[in-house]
N, C-alpha and C positions, 0 to 999 in steps of 0.2 A: 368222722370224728365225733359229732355231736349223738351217733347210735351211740358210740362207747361210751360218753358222756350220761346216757341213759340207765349204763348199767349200773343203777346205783345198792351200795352197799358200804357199812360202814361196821366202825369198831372204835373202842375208846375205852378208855383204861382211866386207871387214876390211885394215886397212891403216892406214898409220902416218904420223903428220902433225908433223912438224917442221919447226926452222925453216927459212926459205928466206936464201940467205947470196947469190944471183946466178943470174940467168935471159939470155942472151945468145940474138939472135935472127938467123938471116939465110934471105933468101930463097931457096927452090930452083930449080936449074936445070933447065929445062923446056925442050926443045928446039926447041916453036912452039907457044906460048900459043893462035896463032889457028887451031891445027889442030885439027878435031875428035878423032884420036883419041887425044893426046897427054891433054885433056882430061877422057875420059871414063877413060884409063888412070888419071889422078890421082884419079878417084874413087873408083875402084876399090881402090886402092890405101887409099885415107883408112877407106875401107869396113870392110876387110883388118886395117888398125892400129888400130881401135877394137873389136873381136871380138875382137884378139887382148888388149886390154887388159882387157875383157870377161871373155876365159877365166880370166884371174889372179883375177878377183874372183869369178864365179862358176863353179866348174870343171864342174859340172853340170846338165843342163835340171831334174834333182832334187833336194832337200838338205835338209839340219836344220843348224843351227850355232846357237849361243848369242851373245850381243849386248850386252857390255857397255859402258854409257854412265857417264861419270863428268863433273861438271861443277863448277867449282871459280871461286867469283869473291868478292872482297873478304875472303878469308877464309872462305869457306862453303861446302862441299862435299858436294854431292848424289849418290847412287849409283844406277844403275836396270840391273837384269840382266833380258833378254828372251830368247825359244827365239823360234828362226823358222824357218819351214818354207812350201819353193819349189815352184812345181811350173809349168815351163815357159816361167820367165822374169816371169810377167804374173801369177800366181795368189801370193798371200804372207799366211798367217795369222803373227800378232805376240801372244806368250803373254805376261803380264807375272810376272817369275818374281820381282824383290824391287825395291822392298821389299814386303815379308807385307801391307799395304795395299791394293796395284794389282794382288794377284792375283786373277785373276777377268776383269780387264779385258781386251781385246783389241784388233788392229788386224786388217783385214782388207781383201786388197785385190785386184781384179778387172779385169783389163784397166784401164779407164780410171776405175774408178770407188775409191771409201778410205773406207772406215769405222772408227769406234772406236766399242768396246762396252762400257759402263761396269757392272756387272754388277751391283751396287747396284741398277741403274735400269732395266736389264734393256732397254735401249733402244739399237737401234743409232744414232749421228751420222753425218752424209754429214760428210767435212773434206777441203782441199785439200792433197796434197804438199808444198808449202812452207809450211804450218801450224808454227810449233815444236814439238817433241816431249820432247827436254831440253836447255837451256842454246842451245848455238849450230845442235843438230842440228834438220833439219825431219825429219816424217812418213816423207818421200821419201829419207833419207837411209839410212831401214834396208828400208822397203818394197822400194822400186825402183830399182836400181840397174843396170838395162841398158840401157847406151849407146845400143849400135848399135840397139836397137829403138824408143828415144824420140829421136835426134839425125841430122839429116843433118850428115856432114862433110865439112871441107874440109882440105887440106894446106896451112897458112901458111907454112911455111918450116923450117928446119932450126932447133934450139935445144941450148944447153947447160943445166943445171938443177945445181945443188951441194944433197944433201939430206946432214945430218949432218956436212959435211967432204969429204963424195964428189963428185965433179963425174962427170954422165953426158952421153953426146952422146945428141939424140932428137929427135923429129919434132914443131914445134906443128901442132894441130891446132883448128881452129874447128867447135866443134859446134852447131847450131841447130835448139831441138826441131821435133820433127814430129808429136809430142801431144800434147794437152791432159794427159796425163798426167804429161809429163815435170815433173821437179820444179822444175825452173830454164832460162830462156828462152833463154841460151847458155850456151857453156863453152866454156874456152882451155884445151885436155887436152893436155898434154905425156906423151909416150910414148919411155920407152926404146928408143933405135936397136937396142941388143943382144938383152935378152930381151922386150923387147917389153909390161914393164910402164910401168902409169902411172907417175907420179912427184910429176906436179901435176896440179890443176885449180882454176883461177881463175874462180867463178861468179858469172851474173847476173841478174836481175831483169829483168822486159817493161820495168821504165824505164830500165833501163840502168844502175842502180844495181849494184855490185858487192856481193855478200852474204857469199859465204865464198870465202877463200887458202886451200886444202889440200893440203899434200905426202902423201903416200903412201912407203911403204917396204916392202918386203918382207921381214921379221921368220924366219920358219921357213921347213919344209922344203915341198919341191915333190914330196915322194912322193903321188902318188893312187893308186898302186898299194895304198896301206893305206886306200883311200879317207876316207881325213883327212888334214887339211895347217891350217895356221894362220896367220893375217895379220894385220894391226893397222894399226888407222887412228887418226892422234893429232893435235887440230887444234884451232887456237885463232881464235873466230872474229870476237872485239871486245875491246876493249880494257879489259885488268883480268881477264880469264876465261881458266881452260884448260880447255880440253873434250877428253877423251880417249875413242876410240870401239875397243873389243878387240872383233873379231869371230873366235871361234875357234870348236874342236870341230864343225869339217864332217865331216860324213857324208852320203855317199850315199842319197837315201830314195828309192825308186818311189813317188809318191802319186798315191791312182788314184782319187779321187772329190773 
């Protein structure tokens, strides 16, 4: 247990989830739908605009950042701060830093596979990505967080999105996993025309059931030349609850075993 405990890797995200005020949609124009390479140009392109939404959230195949969850419903509010640490997109050890209870504990996660290690019990658990973790958040939401590598996409059409009072032009995008890893079975990921960040993502369940509305926003600075930068993810995921997710303090790690 304590080898697999060795294979560390991590991942962390961060971005800002308010409310949504309007979402307006239209279709793009495509110059012959029934040609094949106008087609596979639109793939490409969809390909293209989810890597690059990808880079926003993970600027590195390497990294450390800190992961704070806050979850708040009827009046009760739960705090859990974690260290995570990437290595390759697919590899993400989950430290649990407070509260002083769940440290010890961890998540740990391997290509396709996610475990939790309870330290009490000294025992690793297999659990699924879309497991809850706190409040509205799943396993999957601090684990694994690459698109392009769990999602085929598709370009729906052109979109406007208002986060905070801002109204952005951007591209819907239809994403449909392609792993059993991935944490949720689709997603309607809206992507800024301009710099090319998310904005939204409207997720689903294999029934079809809608799970989590989440805006996204971009909080700080875009230096990686100081290799740190900071983002915030702030999202409310049912009704009567606010669940805020800060993932900050990235840094660049080489992690080599």
């Amino acid at each position: 247990m304590y080898r697999i405990l060795r294979i560390v890797a991590v991942f962390a995200v961060c971005f800002t989830i308010s409310g949504i005020k309007s979402v307006s949609f239209s279709m793009p124009a495509f110059s012959s739908p029934s040609a094949s390479a106008p087609v596979i140009e639109g793939a490409q392109r969809a390909e293209e605009l989810v890597k690059k939404a990808d880079a926003v959230r993970a600027p590195w195949p390497g990294f450390a950042m800190r992961a704070d969850l806050s979850y708040e419903k009827f009046n009760k509010r739960k705090e859990e701060t974690f260290r995570v640490f990437t290595r390759d997109y697919v590899k993400t050890l989950v430290s649990y830093i407070d509260p002083v209870k769940q440290r010890g504990n961890m998540l740990l996660m391997i290509n396709d596979n996610l475990w939790y290690y309870v330290s009490k019990t000294q025992r690793p658990m297999r659990i699924t990505p879309i497991q809850k973790l706190s409040g509205g958040a799943s396993y999957g939401d601090i684990t694994r967080l690459n698109w392009s590598g769990d999602y085929d996409p598709v370009i729906e059409g052109e979109s406007r999105i208002t986060v905070n009072g801002k109204t952005y032009a951007g591209w819907l995008l239809k994403l449909t996993a392609r792993s059993k890893s991935a944490t949720y079975h689709t997603m309607d990921l809206y992507v800024d025309k301009e710099k090319g960040y998310p904005r939204k993502a409207v997720v689903y369940l294999q029934s079809g059931k809608k799970n989590e509305n989440n805006v996204f926003h971009r909080l700080q600075n875009d230096s990686r030349k100081n290799d740190e930068h900071k983002d915030r993810f702030r999202g409310s995921f049912e009704p009567g609850c606010n669940d805020k997710h800060d993932f900050q303090q990235y840094h660049r790690k080489t992690i080599t075993r």
